[in-house]
C-alpha positions in Angstrom: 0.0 0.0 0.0 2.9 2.6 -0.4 0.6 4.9 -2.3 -1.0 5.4 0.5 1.2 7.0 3.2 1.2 9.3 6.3 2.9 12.8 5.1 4.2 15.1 7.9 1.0 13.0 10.0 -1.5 13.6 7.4 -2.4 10.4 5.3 -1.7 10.7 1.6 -2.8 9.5 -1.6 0.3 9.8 -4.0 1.3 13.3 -3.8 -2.3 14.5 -1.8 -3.5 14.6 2.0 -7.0 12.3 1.8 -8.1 15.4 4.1 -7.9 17.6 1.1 -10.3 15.1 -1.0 -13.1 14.8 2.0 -13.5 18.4 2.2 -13.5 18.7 -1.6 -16.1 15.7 -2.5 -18.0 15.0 1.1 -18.2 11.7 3.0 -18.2 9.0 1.4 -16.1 9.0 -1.4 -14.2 6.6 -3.4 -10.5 7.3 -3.8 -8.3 5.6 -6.4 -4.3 6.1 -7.2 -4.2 5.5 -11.2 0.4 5.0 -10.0 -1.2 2.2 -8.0 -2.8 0.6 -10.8 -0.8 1.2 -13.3 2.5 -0.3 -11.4 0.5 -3.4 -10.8 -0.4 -3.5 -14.4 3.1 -3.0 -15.7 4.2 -5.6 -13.1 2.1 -8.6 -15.4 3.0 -7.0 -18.2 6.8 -7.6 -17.8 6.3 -10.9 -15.3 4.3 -12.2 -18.5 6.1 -10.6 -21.8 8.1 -13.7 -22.3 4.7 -15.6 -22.3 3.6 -13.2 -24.8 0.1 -13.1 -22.9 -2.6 -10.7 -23.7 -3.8 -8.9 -20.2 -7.8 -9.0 -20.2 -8.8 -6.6 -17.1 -11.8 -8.0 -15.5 -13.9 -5.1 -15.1 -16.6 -6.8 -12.8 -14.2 -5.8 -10.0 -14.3 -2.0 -11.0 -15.8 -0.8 -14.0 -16.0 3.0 -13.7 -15.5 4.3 -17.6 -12.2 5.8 -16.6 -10.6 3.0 -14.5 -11.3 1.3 -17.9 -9.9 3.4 -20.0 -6.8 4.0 -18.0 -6.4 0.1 -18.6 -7.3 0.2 -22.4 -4.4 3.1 -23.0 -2.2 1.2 -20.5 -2.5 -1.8 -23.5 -5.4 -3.9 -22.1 -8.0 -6.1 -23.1 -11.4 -6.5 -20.8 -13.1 -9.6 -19.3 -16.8 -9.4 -19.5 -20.0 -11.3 -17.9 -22.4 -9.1 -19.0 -24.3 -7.6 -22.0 -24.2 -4.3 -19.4 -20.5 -4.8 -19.5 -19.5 -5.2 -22.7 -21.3 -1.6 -23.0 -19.4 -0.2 -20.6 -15.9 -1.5 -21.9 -17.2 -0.4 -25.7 -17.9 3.0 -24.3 -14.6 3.1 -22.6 -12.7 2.6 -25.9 -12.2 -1.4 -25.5 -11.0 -3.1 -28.7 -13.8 -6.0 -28.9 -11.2 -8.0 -30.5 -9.5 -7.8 -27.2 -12.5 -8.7 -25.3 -13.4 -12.1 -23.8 -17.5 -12.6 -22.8 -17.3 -15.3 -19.2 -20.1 -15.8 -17.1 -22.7 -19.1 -16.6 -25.9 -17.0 -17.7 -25.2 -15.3 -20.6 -28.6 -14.9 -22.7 -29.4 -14.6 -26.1 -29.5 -10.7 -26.8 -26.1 -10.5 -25.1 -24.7 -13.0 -27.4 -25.9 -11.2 -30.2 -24.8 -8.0 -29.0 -21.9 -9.4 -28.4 -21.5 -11.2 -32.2 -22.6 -8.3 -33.9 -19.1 -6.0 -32.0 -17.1 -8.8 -33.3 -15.3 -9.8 -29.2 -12.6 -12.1 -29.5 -14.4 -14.9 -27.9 -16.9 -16.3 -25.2 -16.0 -18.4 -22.4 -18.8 -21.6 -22.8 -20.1 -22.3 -19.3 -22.5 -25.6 -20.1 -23.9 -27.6 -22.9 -27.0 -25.6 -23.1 -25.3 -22.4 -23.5 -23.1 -23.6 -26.6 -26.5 -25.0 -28.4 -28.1 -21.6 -27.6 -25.0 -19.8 -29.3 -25.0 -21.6 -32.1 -28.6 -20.9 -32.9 -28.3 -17.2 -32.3 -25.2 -17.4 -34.4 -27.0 -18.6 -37.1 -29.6 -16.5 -37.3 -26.9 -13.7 -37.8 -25.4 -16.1 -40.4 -21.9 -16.0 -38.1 -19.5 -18.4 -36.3 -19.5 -17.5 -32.8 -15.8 -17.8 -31.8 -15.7 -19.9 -28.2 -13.7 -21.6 -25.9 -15.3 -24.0 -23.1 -15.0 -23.6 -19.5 -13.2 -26.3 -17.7 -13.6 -26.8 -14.1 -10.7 -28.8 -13.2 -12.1 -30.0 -9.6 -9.0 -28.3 -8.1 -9.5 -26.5 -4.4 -8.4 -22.9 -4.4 -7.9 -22.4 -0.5 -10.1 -19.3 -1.0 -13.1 -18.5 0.8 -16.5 -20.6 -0.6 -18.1 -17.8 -2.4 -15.1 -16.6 -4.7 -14.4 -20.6 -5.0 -15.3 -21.8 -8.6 -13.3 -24.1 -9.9 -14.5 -27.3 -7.8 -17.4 -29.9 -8.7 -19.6 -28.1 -6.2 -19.6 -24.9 -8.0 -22.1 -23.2 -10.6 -19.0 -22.8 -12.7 -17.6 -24.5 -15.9 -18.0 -27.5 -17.4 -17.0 -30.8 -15.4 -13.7 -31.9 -16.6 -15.2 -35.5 -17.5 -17.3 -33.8 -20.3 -15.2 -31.1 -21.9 -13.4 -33.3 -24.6 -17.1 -34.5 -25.7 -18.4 -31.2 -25.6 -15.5 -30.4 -27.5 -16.2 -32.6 -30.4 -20.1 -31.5 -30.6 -19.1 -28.1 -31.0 -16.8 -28.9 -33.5 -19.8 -30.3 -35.6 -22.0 -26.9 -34.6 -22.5 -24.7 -38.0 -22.2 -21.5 -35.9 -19.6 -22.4 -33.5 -15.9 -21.5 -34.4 -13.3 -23.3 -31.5 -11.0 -21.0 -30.6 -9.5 -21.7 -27.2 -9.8 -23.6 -24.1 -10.7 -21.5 -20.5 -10.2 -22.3 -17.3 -10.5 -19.8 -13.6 -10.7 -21.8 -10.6 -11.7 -18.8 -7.9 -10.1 -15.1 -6.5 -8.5 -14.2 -3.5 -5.8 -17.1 -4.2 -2.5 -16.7 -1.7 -0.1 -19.1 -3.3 0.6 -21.2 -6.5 0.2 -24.2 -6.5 -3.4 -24.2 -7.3 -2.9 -22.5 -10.4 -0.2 -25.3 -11.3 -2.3 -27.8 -10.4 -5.4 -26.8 -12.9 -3.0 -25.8 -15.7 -1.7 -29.3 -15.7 -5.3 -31.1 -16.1 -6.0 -28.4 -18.6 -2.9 -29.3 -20.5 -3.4 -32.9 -20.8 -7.4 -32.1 -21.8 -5.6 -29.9 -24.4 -3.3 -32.9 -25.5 -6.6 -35.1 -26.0 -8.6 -32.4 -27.9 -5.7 -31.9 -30.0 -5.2 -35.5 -31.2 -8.8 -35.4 -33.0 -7.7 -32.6 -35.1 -9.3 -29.8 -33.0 -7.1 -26.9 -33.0 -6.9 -24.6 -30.2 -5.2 -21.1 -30.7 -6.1 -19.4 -26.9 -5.5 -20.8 -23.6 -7.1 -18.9 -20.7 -6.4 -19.3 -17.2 -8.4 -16.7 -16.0 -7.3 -14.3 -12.7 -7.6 -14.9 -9.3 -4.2 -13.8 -7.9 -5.0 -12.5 -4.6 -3.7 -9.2 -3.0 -2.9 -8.1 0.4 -5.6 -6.9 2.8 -4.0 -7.7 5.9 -1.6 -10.4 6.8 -1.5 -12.2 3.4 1.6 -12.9 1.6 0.2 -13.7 -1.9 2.9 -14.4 -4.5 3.6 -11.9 -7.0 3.1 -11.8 -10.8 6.3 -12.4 -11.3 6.1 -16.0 -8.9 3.1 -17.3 -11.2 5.1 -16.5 -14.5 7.6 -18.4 -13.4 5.4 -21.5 -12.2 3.7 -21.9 -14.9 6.3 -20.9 -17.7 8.0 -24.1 -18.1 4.7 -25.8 -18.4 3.9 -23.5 -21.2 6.8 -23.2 -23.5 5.7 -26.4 -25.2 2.8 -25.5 -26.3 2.1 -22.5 -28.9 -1.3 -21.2 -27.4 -1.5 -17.8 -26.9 -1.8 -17.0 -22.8 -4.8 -14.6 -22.0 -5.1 -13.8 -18.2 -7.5 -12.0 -16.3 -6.9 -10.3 -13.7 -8.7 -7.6 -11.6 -8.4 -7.5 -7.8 -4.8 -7.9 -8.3 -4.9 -4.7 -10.0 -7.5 -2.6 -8.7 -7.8 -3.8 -5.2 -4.8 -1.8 -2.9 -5.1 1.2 -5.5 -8.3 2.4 -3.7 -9.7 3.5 -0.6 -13.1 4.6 1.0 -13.3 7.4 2.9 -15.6 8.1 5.5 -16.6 10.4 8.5 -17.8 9.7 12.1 -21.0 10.1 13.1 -21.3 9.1 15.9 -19.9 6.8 19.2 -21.7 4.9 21.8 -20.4 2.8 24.4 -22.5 -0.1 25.7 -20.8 -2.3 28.4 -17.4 -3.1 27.3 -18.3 -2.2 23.8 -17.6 0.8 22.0 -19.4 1.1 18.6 -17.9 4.1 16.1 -20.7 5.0 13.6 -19.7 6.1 10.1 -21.4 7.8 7.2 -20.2 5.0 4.8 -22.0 1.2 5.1 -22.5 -1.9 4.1 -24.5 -0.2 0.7 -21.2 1.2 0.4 -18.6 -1.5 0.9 -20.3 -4.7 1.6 -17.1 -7.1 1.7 -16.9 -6.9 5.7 -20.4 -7.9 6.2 -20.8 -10.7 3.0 -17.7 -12.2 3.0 -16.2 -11.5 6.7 -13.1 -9.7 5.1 -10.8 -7.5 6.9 -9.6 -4.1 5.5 -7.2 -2.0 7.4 -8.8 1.4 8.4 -7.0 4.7 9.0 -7.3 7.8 11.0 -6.4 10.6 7.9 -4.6 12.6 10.7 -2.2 10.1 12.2 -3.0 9.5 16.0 -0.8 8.4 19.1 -1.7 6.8 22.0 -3.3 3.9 23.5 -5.4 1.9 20.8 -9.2 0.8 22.0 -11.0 -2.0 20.5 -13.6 -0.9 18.4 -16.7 -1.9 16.0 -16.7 0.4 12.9 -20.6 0.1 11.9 -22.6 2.0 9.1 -26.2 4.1 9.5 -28.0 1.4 8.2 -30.6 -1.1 9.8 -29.1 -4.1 9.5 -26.7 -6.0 12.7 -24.8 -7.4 9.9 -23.7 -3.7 8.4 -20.3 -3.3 9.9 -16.8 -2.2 8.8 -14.6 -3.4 11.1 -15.7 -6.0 14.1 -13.1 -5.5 17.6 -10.7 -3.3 15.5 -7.8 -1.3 17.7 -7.9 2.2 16.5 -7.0 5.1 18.0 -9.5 7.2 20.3 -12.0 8.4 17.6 -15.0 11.3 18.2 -17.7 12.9 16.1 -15.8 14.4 12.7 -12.9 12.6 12.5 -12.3 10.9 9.0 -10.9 7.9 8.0 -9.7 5.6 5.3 -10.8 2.2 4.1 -8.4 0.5 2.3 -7.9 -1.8 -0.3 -11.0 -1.1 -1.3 -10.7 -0.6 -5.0 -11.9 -4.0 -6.0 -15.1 -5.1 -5.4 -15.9 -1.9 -3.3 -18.2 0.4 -5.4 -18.9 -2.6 -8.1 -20.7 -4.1 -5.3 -22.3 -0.9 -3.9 -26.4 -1.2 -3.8 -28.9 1.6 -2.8 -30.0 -0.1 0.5 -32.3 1.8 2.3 -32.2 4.1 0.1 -29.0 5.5 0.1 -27.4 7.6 -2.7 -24.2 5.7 -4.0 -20.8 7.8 -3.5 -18.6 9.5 -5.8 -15.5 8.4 -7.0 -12.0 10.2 -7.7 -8.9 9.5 -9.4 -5.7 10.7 -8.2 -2.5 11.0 -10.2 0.5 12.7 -8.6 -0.5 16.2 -7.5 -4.4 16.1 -9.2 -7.4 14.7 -8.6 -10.7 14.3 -11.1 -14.2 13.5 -9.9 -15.1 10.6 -12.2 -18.2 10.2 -10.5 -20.6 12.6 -9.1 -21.9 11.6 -6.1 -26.0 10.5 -6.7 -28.6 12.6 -5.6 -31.6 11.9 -4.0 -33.7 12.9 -7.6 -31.1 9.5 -8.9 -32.5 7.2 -6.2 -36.0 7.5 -8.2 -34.9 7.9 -11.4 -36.7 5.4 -13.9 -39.9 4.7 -11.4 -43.3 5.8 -11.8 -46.2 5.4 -10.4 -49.1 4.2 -12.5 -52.5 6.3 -12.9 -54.7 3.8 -11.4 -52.3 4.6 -8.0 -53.1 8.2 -8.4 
């Protein structure tokens, strides 16, 4: 997190206090270092050049138009799972020949959105889905260019809901089907093979996992290939986990590396998809106290920003370090950091030692910039918060906080209610 740093005891992004950007935007705001992102970007891009891989940012973790772009100028193609998506990443500038569709419920009209921009391929989820694309290809009289979804039964170590390569998950095809499914969509009129996929889960701290799955993939590959079915594309998907508190997850760098050797006897071209990795310690929320009560040997801090906000701590029990923006001494006092709204389960921070806090003072929530305001909802009817991007000395609001006018914006009520 060295883009974020305390600065003569006022806590910085890059070159500017976060003080400076509460007072500017209100409470709560998003915060995002684009040196953050762009280092972490730059760090696959070199880790992977010998690979020659092509960088797909998967924008469900953050798809603000000009996080996006900042990727597409820094050289990168998107990973989609939506028809609301691939909208986003067209109006961001994407190349959709450097766009891959994933997702288990893709539908008809996306798949003919998405054939009609031309995207370089989608990632087949099920049998049902490849028969379904092939008839919507053919109506538009055009190959739909695919690779299937393999779910390799290997165990991530990752928490159950960001698990998805295992038999127990929605996820992929079951590894004992994919080479027949291969050979039917090698007979389908509107179905062009192009690849083989493969992403078994986010949040993962170590290797070997990845190893594991590539090496069942590869021998799958070695099978299909023996019929005669070609494969250009081999995608293994993201999942490289960050740090959020005590994690040592391995670097770029490590999984190049671990995987290389494997690779270099194949002549597939490597598309990877990464996205927390990227975004996730180049952001922050910001937020203000409230309020604090005391209750037994409890002390609850209550902030403007909540679980409609930044829903991680409550859904998936994650920890994210939180920050006084002016640096505090003295003794530390366990703590729950809770939101305004009415749920038990809307908390920041559970028995957190922080500092003495009171009524105005502002803090940070970081590495928040995946999965933060992508998740964000209008619970109890709560305007979402705006977003800023930092580079060095400037900052650019690149979105306006909502309104309450937004929070009703395409309801109406129907005359026979009047």
């Amino acid at each position: 997190m060295k883009h974020f740093s305390y600065q003569k005891k006022q806590l910085h992004i890059e070159n500017i206090p976060l003080s400076t950007l509460i007072k500017t935007y209100g409470s709560p705001t998003y915060v995002y270092s684009y040196a953050a992102l762009k280092e972490a970007y730059e760090s696959y891009q070199k880790a992977f050049k010998p690979l020659n891989a092509l960088l797909c940012y998967s924008m469900k973790c953050n798809s603000n138009l000009s996080i996006l772009r900042s990727f597409i100028n820094l050289g990168s193609g998107i990973d989609i799972v939506s028809g609301g998506e691939l909208f986003r990443a067209l109006k961001a500038g994407a190349d959709p020949k450097k766009i891959v569709f994933s997702g288990v419920g893709k539908n008809a009209e996306e798949m003919t959105y998405a054939l009609k921009k031309g995207i370089l391929m989608f990632n087949v989820e099920s049998a049902q889905e490849l028969a379904l694309l092939d008839q919507v290809a053919l109506k538009l009289k055009k190959q739909a260019p695919i690779a299937l979804r393999i779910n390799p039964n290997i165990d991530p170590k990752t928490h159950p809901y960001i698990t998805t390569g295992m038999k127990k998950s929605k996820f992929g095809i079951q590894y004992e089907e994919a080479f027949n499914l291969y050979q039917e969509a090698q007979q389908r009129k509107g179905i062009h093979i192009r690849g083989i996929d493969c992403h078994i889960g986010s949040q993962l701290t170590q290797v070997g996992p990845f190893v594991d799955a590539l090496e069942r993939v590869l021998a799958l590959v070695d099978k299909i290939q023996s019929q005669g079915i070609a494969l250009e594309y081999l995608d293994l998907g993201g999942g490289l986990g960050i740090r959020y508190n005590e994690e040592k997850p391995p670097t770029p760098q490590a999984y190049a590396r671990a995987i290389g050797k494997a690779l270099s006897a194949y002549k597939l071209k490597l598309i990877l998809e990464p996205g927390r990795s990227l975004m996730g310690n180049a952001g922050a929320l910001l937020t203000q106290v409230l309020y604090t009560k005391d209750r037994d040997n409890k002390r609850f801090v209550i902030v403007d920003a909540a679980m409609n906000d930044l829903i991680r701590p409550a859904f998936y029990q994650s920890y994210h370090e939180i920050l006084p923006l002016a640096q505090k001494s003295g003794k530390k006092e366990k703590v729950d950091v809770v939101g305004p709204i009415c749920e038990t389960g809307d908390f920041l921070a559970t028995d957190r030692a922080l500092p003495k806090l009171q009524s105005g003072d502002t803090l940070a929530v970081l590495s928040a910039g995946a999965y933060g305001f992508s998740m964000a909802s209008h619970y109890n009817t709560r305007p979402k918060a705006a977003e800023v991007l930092v580079k060095g000395s400037k900052h650019y609001l690149i979105r306006k906080r909502e309104n309450l006018k937004d929070l009703i914006k395409g309801e109406e009520i129907p005359k026979a209610l009047q």
